[in-house]
C-alpha positions, -999 to +999 in steps of 0.1 A: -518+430+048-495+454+065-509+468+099-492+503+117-492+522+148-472+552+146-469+588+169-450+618+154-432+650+174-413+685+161-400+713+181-385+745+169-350+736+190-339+767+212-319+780+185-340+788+151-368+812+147-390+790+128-397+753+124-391+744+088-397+709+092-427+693+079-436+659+081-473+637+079-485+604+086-513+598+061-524+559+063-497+539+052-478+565+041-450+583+064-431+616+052-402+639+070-393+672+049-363+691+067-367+725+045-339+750+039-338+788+027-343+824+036-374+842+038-396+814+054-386+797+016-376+764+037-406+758+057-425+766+021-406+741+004-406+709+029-446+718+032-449+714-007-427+680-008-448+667+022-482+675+003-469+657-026-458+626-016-491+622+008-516+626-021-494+597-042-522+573-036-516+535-036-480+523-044-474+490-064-433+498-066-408+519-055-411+536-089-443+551-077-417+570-049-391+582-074-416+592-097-435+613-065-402+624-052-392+639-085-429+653-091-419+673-055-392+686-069-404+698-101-430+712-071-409+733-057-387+744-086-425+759-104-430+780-069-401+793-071-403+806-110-437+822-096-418+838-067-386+844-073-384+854-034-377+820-030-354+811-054-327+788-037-353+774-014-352+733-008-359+705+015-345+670+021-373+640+024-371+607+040-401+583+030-422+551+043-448+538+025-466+500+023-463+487-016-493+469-024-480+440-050-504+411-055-486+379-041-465+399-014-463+433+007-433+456+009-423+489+027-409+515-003-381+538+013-368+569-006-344+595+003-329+626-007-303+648+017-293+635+048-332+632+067-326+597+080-345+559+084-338+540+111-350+507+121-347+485+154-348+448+151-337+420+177-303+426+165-300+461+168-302+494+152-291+504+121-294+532+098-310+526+065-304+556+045-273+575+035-269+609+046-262+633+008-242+654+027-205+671+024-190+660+061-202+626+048-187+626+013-152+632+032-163+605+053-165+582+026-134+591+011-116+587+045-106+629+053-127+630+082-133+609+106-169+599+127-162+619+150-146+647+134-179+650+108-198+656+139-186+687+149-175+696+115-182+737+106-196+722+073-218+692+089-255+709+081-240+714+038-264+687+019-251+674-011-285+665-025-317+685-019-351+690-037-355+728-052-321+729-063-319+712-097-347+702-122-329+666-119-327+650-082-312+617-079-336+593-054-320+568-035-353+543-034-355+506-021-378+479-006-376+465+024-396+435+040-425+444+065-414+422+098-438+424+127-420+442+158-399+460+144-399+498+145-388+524+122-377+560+128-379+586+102-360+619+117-344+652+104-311+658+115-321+684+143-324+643+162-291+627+155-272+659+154-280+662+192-279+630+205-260+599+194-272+560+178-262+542+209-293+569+229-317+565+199-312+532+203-317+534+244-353+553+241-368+530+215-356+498+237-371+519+265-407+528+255-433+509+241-457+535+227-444+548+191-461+580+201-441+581+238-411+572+214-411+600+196-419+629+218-389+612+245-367+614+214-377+652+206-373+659+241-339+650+246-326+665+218-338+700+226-321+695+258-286+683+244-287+719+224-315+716+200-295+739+177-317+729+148-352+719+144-364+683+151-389+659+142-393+623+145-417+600+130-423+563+147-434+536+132-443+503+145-454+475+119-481+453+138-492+431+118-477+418+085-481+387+056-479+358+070-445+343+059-426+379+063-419+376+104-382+365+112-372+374+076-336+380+080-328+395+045-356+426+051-335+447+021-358+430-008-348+458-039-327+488-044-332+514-072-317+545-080-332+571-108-323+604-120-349+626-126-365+627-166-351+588-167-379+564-183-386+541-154-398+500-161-400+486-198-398+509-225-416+482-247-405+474-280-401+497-310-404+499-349-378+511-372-391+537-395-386+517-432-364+534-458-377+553-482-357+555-517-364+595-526-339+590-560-351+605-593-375+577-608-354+555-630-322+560-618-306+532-592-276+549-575-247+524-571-249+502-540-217+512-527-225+552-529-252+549-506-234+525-480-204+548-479-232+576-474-243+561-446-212+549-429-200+587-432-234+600-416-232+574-391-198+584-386-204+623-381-228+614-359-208+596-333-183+625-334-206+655-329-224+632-299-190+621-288-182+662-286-214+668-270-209+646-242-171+657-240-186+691-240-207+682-212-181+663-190-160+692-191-187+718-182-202+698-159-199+705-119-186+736-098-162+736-070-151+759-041-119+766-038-091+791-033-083+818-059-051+830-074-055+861-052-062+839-019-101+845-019-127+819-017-142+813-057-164+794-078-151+775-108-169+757-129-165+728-148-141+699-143-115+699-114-085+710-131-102+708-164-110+684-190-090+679-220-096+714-244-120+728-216-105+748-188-124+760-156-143+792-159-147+819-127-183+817-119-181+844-088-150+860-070-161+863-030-147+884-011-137+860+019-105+858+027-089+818+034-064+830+061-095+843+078-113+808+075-111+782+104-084+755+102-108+728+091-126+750+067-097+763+054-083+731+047-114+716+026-113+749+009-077+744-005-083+707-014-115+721-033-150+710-029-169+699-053-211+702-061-233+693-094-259+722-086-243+759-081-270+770-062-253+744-033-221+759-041-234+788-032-249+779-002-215+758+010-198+794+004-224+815+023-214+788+052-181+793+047-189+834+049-205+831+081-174+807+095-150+838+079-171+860+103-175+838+134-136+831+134-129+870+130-146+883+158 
């Protein structure tokens, strides 16, 4: 068996009204919700993906997380139908949870937005999830550098969130339970304040998961605490025999999209052909086979159109207008064989009035598969407009 000890800590920062992050340690399983939108709709919507994944009752595989992970989000998205007060509301998660597998045991990670997992070993610490998020995106494809991404105007636009779309792509993986070492589940209220290299320092420094977490909570409150916190710590005490000193601890990764049909399918029966000709009369082999091959062939083209159709609808990106204003377009960046971009909305922020750096992501164009986090990344980009003009 798997054995924890774990202690948990959020603060409010000194900058935010309200705490909108939620998290819970329930048994085995440990959940960190950093929740986003107006009218208290963030605190609402990390609150709903933190009751979710808690009730998910044993997990034999990390299927059981995407499948809870997506159930959150379908959550959230049915709240917001019913009020439509919160429409645009979302949340990133980070989870933990022991998989119970006869023959072995297994931590499940899933994540979606840039909540974080850490873990400290002998060797170090390293960071076990991948932020979804727009500074890191241009990371990635080498426009921005570490430490330009952390001061970036843009560094709190996720890329990924639940709430926004009725599909959510989970990012979901085992990992190998290893006695001593401790894991660190944390909105980005933590790491945005203070750096790996002090994360790292406190855990080294204090033995109690509990004293852990509420060092780490304090310090980032005092480096700015511009944003919420919270930090979960997790300590594995005690796990199968076998699993200490493991040096490979990633054991799977698995990555769903929402709707997809997860394990074996099983196998299936072609309906037989039924002959509906007028009795007595055999149609020539040939007419049929050519009747086919010509359905068959239809068929390809009006599914190769659809999915044409679809490419080239498909996405919406920020960028600067003809008339040097900040739009919407959607569909494919400079369009996609017969389908041209269409304006989706025409804001009225100027781009000479934009910051340097925000002005210059705006002109390369940015580029989202939901619009409601395009229009979040422009009501950012408003409030940079207005912060650089007064």
């Amino acid at each position: 068996m798997t054995a924890f000890e774990s202690g948990a800590a959020t603060d409010v920062g000194q900058v935010r009204a309200h705490n909108e992050d939620t998290f819970v340690v329930a048994g085995s399983v440990f959940v960190v919700a950093d929740g986003m939108g107006g009218h208290n709709g963030g605190e609402i919507a990390s609150r709903i993906a933190v009751d979710r994944l808690a009730a998910i009752g044993p997990v034999n595989s990390i299927n059981d997380l995407v499948r809870s992970v997506q159930e959150a989000n379908a959550d959230i998205l049915e709240r917001a139908r019913e009020q439509p007060e919160f429409r645009g509301m979302g949340t990133t998660v980070v989870m933990l949870a022991d998989i119970e597998r006869a023959g072995s045991r297994r931590l499940g990670v899933a994540n979606v937005g840039d909540s974080r997992l850490y873990r400290l070993t002998d060797s170090g610490l390293h960071q076990h999830t991948e932020d979804h998020s727009l500074v890191e995106a241009l990371v990635r494809d080498g426009r921005l550098t570490r430490a330009e991404a952390a001061v970036h105007p843009q560094r709190n636009i996720v890329t990924r969130a639940l709430g926004i779309d009725d599909k959510v792509l989970v990012d979901a993986w085992e990992l190998i339970p290893v006695v001593g070492d401790r894991y660190v589940l944390c909105s980005d209220g933590l790491f945005g304040e203070i750096d790996d290299d002090e994360i790292h320092e406190v855990l080294q420094a204090t033995s109690s998961p509990q004293d852990a977490a509420d060092e780490l909570v304090r310090r980032a409150r005092e480096a700015g605490g511009r944003d919420n916190i919270t930090v979960v710590v997790v300590d594995v005490i005690e796990a199968d025999p076998g699993e200490e000193g493991s040096d490979d601890r990633v054991a799977a990764i698995h990555k769903a999209l929402s709707g997809t049909v997860l394990g074996d399918a099983g196998p299936t029966t072609p309906e037989p052909f039924r002959d509906e000709s007028p009795s007595g009369f055999v149609p020539p082999a040939m007419t049929w086979r050519v009747g086919l091959l010509a359905a068959a062939v239809l068929a390809v083209m009006i599914g190769m159109l659809v999915a044409v159709s679809a490419i080239g609808r498909s996405g919406y990106t920020v960028v600067e207008g003809d008339n040097g204003t900040v739009v919407i377009l959607k569909g494919r960046d400079g369009g996609f064989l017969f389908f041209d971009q269409t304006l989706e909305v025409e804001s009225d922020i100027d781009v000479d009035e934009l910051p340097p750096m925000a002005l210059t992501a705006v002109r390369e164009g940015q580029r989202f598969d939901a619009f409601e986090t395009a229009e979040l990344y422009l009501e950012d980009l408003r409030t940079s407009s207005d912060s650089s003009g007064s």
